[in-house]
N, C-alpha and C positions, 0 to 999 in steps of 0.2 A: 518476515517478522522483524519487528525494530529490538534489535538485539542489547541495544544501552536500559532495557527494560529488564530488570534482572529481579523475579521475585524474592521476596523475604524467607525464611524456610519455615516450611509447615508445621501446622500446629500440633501438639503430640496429645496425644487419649488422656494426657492428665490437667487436661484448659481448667476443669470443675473444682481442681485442687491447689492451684497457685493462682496467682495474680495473673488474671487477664493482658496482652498485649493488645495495644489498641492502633489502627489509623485512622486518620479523618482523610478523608475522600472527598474530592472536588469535582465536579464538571461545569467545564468553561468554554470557551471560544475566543477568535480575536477583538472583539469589540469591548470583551470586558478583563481583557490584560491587568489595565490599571485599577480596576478593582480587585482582581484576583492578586494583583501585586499588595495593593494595600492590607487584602486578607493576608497570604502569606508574612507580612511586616506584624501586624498585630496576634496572629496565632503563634509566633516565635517570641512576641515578648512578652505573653500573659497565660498561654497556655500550655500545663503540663502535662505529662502521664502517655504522650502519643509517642509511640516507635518510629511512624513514618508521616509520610503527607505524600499523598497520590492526587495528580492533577490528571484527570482523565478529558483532552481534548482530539479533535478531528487531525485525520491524519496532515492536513498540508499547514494546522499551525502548531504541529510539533515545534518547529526552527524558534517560532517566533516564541514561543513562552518558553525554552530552554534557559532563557535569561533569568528567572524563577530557579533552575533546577538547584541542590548541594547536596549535601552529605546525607540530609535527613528528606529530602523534596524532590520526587522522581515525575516526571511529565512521561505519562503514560498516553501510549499511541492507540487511536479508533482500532485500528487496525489489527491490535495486537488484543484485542476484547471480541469483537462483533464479526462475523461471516462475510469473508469477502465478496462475497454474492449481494451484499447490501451497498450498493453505491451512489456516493455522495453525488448531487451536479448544481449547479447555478440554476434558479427554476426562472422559466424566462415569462408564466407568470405574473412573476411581481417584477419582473422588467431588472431579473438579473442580480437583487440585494438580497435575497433570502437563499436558502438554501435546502436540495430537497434529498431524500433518501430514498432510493427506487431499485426494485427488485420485483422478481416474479413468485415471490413468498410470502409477503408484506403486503400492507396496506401503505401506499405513498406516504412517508414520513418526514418528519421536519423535525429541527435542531431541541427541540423540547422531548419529543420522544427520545430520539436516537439518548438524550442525554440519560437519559432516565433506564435504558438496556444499558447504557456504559456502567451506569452505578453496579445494574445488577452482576454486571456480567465481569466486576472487579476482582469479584468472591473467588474465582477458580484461577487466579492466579497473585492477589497478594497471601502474605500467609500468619496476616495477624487474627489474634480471634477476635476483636471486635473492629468493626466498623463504622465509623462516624462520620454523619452525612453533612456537609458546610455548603453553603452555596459560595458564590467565589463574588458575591457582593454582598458578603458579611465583614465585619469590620468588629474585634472584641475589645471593649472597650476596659476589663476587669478582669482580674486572675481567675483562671478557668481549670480544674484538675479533672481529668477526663474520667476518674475511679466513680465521680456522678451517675454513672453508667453503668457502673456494675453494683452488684450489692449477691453476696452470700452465693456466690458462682452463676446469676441468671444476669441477666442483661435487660437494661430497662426499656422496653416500647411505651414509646410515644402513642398518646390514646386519649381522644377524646368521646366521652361515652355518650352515645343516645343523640349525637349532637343531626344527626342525617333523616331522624325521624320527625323534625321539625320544619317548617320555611325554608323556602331555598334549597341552596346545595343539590343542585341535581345533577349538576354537573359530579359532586363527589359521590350520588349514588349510582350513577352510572359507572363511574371507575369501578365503583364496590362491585355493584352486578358483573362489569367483567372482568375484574380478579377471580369472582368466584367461577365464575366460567371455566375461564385459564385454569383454576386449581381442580377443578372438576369438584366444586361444593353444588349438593342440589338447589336450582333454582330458588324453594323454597327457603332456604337458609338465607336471610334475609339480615345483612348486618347493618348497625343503626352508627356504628362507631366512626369515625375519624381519627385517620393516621397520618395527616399530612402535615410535615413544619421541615423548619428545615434546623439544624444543630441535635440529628436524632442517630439511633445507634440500631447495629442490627447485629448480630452471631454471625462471624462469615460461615460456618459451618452449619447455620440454621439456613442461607440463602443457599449454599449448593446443594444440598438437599431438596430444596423447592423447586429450585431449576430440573432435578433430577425427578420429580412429581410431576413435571409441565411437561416435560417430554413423555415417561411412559404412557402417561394419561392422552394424549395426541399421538405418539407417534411420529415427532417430530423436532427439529430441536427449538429449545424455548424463545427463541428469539423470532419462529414464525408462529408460533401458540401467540406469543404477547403483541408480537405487531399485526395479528389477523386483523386487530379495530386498531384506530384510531385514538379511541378514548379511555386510555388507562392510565394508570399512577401506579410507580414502583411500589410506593408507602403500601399503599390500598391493598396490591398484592401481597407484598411482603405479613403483614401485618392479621390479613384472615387466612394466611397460610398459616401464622402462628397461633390466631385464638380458634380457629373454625377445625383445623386440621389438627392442629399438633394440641391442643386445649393448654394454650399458656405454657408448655414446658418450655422451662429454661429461660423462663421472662418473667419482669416484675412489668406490674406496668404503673407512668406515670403522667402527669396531664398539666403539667407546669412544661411552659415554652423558657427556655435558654436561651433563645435569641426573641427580640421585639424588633418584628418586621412592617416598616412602612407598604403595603401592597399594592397599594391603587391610590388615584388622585395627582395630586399634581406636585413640583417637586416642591421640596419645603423651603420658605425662607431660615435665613439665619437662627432667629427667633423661634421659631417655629422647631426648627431640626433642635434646640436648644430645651425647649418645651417635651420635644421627643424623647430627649437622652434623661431627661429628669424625668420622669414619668416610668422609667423603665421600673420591674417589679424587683424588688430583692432579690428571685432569685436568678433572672436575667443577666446576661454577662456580654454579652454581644447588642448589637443592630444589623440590621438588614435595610439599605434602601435599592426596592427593585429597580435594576438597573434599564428596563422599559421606560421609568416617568423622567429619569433624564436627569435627577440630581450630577451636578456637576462635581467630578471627584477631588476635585482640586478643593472643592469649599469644606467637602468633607473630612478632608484631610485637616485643614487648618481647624476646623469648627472640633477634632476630636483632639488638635495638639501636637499631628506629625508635622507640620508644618510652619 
């Protein structure tokens, strides 16, 4: 165990009665350091109300994102979340640049998944009660008070309703279908909603609980219930654990995005990224450019004013 990883101290039976503790939680890898560096630069100087900042990456670039860690900012090891039975290799593949996660429990996994069990698998060892999910090519451009999150002791899920009954997105009703699986919801139960963004929040004590659902209902631990397929999303799970399972306790829900994410196409010019930042909604406070189309961070930087 990576022992510089010291949790926070647990939450006591009275969460519903005081003011919520919150982290925002990251997962990253080495190719997006300097974006995750940029995040961390902007969520210190605009965002309030969080306790800690947890970077949750793969065990061999601990060293290198250490340059990240402080007082408030702990780089949390693979190792010290996920079953060591789950091992990383260089898949030869893709001729050696990607990387794969392989086990006799699992379905062969890659750096998208695994990231997405590190989220979940945060819950049973930070010890704030909320949880706040940032991708680490998010960049806030506005003061941000993380109490957004909470409201009258529930915690807000991210939610978009009916949106999966339309066009498209099959790819999100496949996740759905296998969250409900993983949760053991009957087939039937058939959910239309949409959980996935990234700047969202969850009850750590709502995710161990679920974890603790995924296993008795299998008979296994959750981290081979979730990687049995390929095709799931934390959110997805997270999300009809709470409205299908638990019927909304201890959640409001809401359907306004906090970060405006560039996701597809190509990178933006000047102009263009400029276009992008003005166009953001009122209640928006961040951007996201996914760090796949290749925007270069350096332009980012200057075009936001660190530079």
């Amino acid at each position: 165990m990576n022992s510089r990883f010291v949790p926070s101290p647990a939450a006591g039976p009275d969460v519903l009665r005081r003011t919520p503790t919150a982290a925002v939680v990251t997962a990253s890898y080495a190719p997006d350091l300097e974006r995750c560096r940029l995040l961390c630069e902007t969520l210190d100087r605009y965002v309030s109300g969080v306790a800690h900042h947890y970077i949750l990456v793969e065990h061999r670039d601990v060293a290198l994102f250490r340059q990240l860690e402080n007082s408030r900012r702990t780089i949390v090891d693979e190792w010290d979340l996920l079953p060591r039975w789950l091992h990383a290799f260089d898949d030869p593949l893709s001729l050696f640049r990607r990387r794969i996660w392989l086990s006799l429990k699992t379905m062969p996994l890659r750096g998208w998944h695994v990231q997405q069990l590190r989220r979940i698998a945060i819950s049973a060892h930070a010890g704030e009660d909320v949880l706040i999910f940032c991708d680490s090519d998010v960049a806030f451009l506005k003061p941000f008070d993380c109490s957004a999150f909470w409201r009258d002791g529930k915690v807000r899920l991210f939610r978009r309703d009916g949106v999966l009954s339309g066009d498209g997105h099959e790819d999100h009703r496949i996740w759905s279908r296998n969250a409900g699986s993983a949760l053991g919801i009957d087939p039937s139960e058939v959910s239309t909603h949409d959980y996935i963004s990234t700047l969202i929040a969850w009850r750590r004590e709502t995710v161990t609980a679920m974890c603790a659902r995924i296993e008795k209902i299998h008979g296994r631990n959750w981290v081979e219930a979730v990687g049995a397929v390929r095709k799931f999303s934390e959110c997805m799970i997270y999300g009809r654990y709470v409205d299908d399972v638990l019927d909304g306790a201890g959640h409001f829900h809401g359907s306004e995005e906090f970060c405006r994410v560039h996701w597809t196409g190509e990178a933006l010019s000047d102009d263009e990224f400029r276009r992008f930042v003005a166009a953001m909604a009122p209640e928006q406070v961040a951007i996201g450019m996914q760090s796949f189309i290749g925007t270069d961070i350096g332009r980012i930087r200057r075009l936001i004013g660190l530079d």
